[in-house]
Gaussian input, Z-matrix of N, CA and C with variables (Angstrom, degrees):
# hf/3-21g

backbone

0 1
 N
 C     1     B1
 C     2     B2     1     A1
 N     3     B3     2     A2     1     D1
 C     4     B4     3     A3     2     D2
 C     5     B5     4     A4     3     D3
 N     6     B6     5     A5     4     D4
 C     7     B7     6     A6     5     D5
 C     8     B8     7     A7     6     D6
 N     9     B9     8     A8     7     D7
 C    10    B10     9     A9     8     D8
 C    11    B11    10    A10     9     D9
 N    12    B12    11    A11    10    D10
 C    13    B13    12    A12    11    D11
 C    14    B14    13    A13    12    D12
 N    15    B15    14    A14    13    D13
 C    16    B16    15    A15    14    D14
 C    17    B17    16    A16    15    D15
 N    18    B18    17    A17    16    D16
 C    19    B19    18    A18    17    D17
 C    20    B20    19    A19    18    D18
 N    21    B21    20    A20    19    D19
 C    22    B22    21    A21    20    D20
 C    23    B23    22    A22    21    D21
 N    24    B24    23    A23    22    D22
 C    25    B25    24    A24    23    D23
 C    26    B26    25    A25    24    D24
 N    27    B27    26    A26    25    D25
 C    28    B28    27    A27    26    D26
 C    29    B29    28    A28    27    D27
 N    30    B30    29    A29    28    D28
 C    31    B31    30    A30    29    D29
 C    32    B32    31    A31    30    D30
 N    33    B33    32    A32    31    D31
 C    34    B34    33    A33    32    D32
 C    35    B35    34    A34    33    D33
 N    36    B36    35    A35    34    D34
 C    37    B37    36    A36    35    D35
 C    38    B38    37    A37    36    D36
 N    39    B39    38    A38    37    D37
 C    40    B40    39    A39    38    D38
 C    41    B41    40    A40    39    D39
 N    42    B42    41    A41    40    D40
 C    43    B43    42    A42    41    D41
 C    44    B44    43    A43    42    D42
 N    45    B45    44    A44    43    D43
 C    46    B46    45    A45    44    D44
 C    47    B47    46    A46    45    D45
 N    48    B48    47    A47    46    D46
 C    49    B49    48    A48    47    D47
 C    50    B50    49    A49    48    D48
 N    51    B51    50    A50    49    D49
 C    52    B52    51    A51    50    D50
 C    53    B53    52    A52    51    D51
 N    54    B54    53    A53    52    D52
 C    55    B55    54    A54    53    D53
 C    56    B56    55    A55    54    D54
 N    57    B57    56    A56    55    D55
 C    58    B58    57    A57    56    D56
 C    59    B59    58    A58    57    D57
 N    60    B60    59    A59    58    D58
 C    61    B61    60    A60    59    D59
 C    62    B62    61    A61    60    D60
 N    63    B63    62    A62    61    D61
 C    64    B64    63    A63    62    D62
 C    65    B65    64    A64    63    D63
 N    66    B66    65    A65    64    D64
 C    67    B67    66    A66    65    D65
 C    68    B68    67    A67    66    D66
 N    69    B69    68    A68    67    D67
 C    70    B70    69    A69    68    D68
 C    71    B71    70    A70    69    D69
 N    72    B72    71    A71    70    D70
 C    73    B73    72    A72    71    D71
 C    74    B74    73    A73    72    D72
 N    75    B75    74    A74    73    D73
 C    76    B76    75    A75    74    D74
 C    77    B77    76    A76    75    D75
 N    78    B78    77    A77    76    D76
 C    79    B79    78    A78    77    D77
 C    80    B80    79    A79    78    D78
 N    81    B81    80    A80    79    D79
 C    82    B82    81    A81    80    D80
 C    83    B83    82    A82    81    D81
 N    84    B84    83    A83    82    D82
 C    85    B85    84    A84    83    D83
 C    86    B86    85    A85    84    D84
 N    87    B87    86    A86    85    D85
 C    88    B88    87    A87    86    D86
 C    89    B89    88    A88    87    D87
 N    90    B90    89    A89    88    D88
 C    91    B91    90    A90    89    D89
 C    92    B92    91    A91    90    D90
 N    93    B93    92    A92    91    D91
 C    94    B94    93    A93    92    D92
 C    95    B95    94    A94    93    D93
 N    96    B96    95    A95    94    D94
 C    97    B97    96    A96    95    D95
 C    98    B98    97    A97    96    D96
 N    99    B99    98    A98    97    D97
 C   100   B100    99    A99    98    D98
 C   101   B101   100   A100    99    D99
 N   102   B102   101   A101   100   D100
 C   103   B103   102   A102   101   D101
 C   104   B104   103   A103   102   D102
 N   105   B105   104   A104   103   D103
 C   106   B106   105   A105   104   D104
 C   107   B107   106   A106   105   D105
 N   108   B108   107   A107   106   D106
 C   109   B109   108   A108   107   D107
 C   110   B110   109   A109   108   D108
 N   111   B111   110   A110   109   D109
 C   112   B112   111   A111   110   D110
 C   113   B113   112   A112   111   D111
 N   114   B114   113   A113   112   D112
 C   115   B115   114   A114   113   D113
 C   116   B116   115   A115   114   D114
 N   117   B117   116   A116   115   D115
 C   118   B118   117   A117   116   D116
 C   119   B119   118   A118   117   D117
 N   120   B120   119   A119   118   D118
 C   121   B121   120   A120   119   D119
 C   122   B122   121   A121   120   D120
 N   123   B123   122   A122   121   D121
 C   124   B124   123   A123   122   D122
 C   125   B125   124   A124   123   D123
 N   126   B126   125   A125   124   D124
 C   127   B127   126   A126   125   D125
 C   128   B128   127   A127   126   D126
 N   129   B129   128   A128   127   D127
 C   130   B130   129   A129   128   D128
 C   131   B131   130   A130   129   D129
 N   132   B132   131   A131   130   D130
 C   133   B133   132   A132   131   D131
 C   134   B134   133   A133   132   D132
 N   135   B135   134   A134   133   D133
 C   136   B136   135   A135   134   D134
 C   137   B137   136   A136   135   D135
 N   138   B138   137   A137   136   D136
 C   139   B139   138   A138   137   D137
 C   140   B140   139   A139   138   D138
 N   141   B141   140   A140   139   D139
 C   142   B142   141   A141   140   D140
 C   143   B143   142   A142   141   D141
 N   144   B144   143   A143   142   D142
 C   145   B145   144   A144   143   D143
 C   146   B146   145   A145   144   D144
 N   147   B147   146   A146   145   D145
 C   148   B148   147   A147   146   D146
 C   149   B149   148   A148   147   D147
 N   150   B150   149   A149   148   D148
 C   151   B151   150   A150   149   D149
 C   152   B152   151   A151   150   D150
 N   153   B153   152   A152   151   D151
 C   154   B154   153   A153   152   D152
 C   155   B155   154   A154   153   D153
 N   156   B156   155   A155   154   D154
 C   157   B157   156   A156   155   D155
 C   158   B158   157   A157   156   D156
 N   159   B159   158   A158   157   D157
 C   160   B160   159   A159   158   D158
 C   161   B161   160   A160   159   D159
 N   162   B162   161   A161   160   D160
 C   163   B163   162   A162   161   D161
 C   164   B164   163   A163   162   D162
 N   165   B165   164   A164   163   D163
 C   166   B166   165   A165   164   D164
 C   167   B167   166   A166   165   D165
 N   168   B168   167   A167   166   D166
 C   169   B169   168   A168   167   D167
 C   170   B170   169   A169   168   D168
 N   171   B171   170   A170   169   D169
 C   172   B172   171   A171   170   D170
 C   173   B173   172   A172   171   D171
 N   174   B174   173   A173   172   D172
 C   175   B175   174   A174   173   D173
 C   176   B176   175   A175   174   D174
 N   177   B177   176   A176   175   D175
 C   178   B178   177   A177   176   D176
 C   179   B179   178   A178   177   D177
 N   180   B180   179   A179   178   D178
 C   181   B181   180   A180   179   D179
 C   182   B182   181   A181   180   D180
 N   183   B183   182   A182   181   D181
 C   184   B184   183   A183   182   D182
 C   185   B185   184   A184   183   D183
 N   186   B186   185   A185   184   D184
 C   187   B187   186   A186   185   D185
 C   188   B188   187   A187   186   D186
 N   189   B189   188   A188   187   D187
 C   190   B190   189   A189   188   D188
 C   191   B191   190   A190   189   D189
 N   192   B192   191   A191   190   D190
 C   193   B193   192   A192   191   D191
 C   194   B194   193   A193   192   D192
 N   195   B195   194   A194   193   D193
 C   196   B196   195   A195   194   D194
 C   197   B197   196   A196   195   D195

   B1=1.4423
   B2=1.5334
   B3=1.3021
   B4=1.9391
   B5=1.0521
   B6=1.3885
   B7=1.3893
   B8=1.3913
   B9=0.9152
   B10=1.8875
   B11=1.2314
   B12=2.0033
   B13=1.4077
   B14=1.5402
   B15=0.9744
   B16=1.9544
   B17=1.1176
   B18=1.6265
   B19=1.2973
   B20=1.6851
   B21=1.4304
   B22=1.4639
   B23=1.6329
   B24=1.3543
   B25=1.2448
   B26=1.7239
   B27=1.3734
   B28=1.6813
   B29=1.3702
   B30=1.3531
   B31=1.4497
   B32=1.3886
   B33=1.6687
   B34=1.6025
   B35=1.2251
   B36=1.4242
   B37=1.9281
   B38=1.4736
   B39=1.3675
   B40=1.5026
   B41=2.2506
   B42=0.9863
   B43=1.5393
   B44=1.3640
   B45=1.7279
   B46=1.3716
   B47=1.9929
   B48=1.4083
   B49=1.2614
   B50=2.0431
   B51=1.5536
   B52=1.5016
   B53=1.1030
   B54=1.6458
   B55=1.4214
   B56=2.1466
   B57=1.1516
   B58=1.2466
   B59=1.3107
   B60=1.2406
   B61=1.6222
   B62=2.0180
   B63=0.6565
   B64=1.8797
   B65=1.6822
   B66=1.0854
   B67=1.6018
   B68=1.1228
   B69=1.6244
   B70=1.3177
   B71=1.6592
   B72=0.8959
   B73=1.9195
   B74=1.6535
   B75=1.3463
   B76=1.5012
   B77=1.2749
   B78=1.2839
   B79=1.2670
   B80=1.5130
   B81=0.7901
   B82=1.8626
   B83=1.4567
   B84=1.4658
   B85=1.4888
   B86=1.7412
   B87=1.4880
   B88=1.9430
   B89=1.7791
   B90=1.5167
   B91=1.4047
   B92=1.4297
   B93=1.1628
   B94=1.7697
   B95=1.8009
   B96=1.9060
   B97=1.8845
   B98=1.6038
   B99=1.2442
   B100=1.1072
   B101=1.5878
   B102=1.1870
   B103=1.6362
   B104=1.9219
   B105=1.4584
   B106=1.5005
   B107=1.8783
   B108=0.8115
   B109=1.6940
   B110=1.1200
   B111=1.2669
   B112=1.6289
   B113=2.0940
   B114=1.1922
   B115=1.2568
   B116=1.3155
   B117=1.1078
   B118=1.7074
   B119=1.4785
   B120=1.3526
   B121=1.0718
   B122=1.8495
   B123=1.2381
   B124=1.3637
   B125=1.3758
   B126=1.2591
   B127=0.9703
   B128=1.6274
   B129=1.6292
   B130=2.2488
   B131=1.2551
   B132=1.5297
   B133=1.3696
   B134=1.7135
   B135=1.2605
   B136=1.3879
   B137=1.3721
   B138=1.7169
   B139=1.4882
   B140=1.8106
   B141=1.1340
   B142=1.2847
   B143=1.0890
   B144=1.4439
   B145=1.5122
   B146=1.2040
   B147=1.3125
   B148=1.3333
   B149=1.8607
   B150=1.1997
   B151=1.4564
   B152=1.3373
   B153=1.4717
   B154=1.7274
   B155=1.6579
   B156=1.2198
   B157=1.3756
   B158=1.2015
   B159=1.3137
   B160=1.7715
   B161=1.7290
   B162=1.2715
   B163=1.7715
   B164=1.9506
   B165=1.0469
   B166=1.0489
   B167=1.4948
   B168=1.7678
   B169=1.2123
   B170=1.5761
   B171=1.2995
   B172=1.4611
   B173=1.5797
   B174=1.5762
   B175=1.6467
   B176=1.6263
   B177=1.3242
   B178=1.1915
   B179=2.0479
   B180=0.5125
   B181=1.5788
   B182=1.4791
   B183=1.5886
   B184=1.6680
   B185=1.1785
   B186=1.3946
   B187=1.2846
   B188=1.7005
   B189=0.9874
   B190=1.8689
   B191=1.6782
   B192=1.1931
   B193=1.9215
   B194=1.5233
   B195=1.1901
   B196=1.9803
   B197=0.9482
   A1=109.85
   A2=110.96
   A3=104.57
   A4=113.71
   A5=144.32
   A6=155.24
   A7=101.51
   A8=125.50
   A9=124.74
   A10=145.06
   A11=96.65
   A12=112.82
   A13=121.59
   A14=118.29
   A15=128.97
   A16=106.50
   A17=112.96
   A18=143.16
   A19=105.06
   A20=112.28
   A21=137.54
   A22=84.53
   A23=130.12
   A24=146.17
   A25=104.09
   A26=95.52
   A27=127.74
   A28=94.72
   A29=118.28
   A30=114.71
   A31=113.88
   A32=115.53
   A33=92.14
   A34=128.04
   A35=124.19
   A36=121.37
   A37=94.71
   A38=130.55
   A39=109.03
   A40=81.93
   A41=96.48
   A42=94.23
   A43=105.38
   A44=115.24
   A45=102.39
   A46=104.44
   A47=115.30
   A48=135.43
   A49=112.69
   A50=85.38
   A51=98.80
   A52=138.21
   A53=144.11
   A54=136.91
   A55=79.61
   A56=132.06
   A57=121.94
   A58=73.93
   A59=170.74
   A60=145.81
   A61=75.47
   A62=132.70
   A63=113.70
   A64=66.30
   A65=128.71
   A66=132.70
   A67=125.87
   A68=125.28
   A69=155.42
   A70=94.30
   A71=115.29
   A72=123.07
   A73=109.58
   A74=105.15
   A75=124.99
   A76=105.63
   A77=142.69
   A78=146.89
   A79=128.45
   A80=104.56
   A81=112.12
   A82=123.67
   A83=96.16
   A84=136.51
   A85=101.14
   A86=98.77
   A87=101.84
   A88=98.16
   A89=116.26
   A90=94.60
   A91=108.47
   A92=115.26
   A93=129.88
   A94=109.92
   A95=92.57
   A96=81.72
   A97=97.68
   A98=128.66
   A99=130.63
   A100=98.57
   A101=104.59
   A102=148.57
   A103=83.16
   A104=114.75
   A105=112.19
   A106=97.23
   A107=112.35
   A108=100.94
   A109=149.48
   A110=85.59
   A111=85.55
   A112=88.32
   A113=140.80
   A114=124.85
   A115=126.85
   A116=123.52
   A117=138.46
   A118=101.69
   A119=130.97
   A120=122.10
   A121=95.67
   A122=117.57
   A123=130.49
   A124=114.72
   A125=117.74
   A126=116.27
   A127=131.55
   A128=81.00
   A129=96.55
   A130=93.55
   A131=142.45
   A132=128.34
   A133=77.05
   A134=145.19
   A135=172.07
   A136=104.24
   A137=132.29
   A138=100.05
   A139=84.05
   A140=115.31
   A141=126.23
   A142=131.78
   A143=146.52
   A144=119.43
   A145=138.07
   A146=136.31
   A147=138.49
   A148=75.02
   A149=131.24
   A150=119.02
   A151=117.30
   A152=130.47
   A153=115.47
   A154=79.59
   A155=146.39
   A156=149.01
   A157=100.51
   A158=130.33
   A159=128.26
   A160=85.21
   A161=135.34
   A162=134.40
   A163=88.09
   A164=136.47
   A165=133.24
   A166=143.48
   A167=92.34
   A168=112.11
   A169=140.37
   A170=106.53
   A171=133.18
   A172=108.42
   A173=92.97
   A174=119.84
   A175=92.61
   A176=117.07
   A177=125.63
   A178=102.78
   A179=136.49
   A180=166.56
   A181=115.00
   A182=112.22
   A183=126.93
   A184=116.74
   A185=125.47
   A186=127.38
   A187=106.32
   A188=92.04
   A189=108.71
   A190=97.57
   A191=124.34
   A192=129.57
   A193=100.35
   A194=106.33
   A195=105.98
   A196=91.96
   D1=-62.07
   D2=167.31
   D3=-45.03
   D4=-68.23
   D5=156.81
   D6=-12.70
   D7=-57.80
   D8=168.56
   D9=-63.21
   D10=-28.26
   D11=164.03
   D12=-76.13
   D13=-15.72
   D14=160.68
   D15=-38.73
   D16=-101.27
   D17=160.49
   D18=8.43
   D19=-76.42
   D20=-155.27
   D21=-60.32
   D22=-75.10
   D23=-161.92
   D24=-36.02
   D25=-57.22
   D26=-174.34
   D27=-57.94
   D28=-52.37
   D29=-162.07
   D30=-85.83
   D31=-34.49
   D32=169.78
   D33=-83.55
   D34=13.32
   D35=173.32
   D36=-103.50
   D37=9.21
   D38=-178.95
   D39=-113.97
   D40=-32.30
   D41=-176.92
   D42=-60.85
   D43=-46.93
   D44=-175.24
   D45=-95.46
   D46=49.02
   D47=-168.40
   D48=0.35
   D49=55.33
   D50=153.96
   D51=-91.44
   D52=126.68
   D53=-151.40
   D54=-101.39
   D55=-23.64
   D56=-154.43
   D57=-99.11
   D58=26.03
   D59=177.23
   D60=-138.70
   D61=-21.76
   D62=176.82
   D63=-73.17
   D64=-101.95
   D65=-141.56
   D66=-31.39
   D67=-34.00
   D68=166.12
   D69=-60.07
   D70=-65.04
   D71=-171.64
   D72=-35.67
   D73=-19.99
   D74=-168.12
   D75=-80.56
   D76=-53.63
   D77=146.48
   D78=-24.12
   D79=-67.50
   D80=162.30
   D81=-35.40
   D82=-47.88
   D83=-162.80
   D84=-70.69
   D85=-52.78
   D86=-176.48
   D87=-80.47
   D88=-18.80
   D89=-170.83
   D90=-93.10
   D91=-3.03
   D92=175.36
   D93=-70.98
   D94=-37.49
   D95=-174.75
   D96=-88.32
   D97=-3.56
   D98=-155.67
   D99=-77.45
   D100=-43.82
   D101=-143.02
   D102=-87.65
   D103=-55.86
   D104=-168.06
   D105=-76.37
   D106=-52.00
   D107=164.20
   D108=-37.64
   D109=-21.76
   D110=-179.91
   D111=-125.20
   D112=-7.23
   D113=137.37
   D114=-74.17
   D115=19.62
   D116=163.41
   D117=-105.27
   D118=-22.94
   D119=-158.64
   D120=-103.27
   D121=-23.31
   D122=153.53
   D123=-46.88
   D124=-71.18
   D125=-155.93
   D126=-92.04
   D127=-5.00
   D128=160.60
   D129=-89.88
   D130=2.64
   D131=-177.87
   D132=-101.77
   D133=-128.52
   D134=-139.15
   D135=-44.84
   D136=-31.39
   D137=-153.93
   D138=-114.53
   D139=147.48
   D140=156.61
   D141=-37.46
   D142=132.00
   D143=-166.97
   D144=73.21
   D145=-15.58
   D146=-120.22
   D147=-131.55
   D148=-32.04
   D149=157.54
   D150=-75.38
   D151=5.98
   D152=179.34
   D153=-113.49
   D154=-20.32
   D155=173.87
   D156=-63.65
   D157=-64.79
   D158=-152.01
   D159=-100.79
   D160=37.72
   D161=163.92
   D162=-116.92
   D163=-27.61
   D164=170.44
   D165=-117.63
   D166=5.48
   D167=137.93
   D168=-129.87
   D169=98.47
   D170=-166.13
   D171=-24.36
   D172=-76.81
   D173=-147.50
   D174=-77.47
   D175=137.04
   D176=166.93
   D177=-86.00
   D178=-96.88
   D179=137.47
   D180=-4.89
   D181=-104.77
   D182=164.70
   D183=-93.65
   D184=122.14
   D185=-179.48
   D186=-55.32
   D187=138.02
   D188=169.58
   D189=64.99
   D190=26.60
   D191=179.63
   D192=-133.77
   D193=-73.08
   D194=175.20
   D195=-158.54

């Protein structure tokens, strides 16, 4: 679902060919990884497993990027 909200953001200011909504998209964008960091940081604290899960799955985001 994050992985999807990029894209979408990205894609409707170039669809509706705005240079200020790509730039705007950027905002969303840093508070989304901001947002998965610190719900990663939840959830190796509270859920069981969730450190032998995120040891074999790398990429948060873009595979082979974060």
């Amino acid at each position: 679902m994050y992985a999807g909200l990029i894209p979408v953001m990205v894609g409707i200011a170039a669809w509706l060919g705005s240079a200020a909504g790509m730039i705007a998209a950027a905002v969303p964008t840093a508070i989304l990884c901001v947002r998965i960091a610190l719900e990663e940081r939840v959830l190796r604290a509270r859920l069981a497993g969730y450190e032998d899960y995120a040891r074999q799955v790398r990429w948060r985001l873009l595979p082979g990027v974060w």
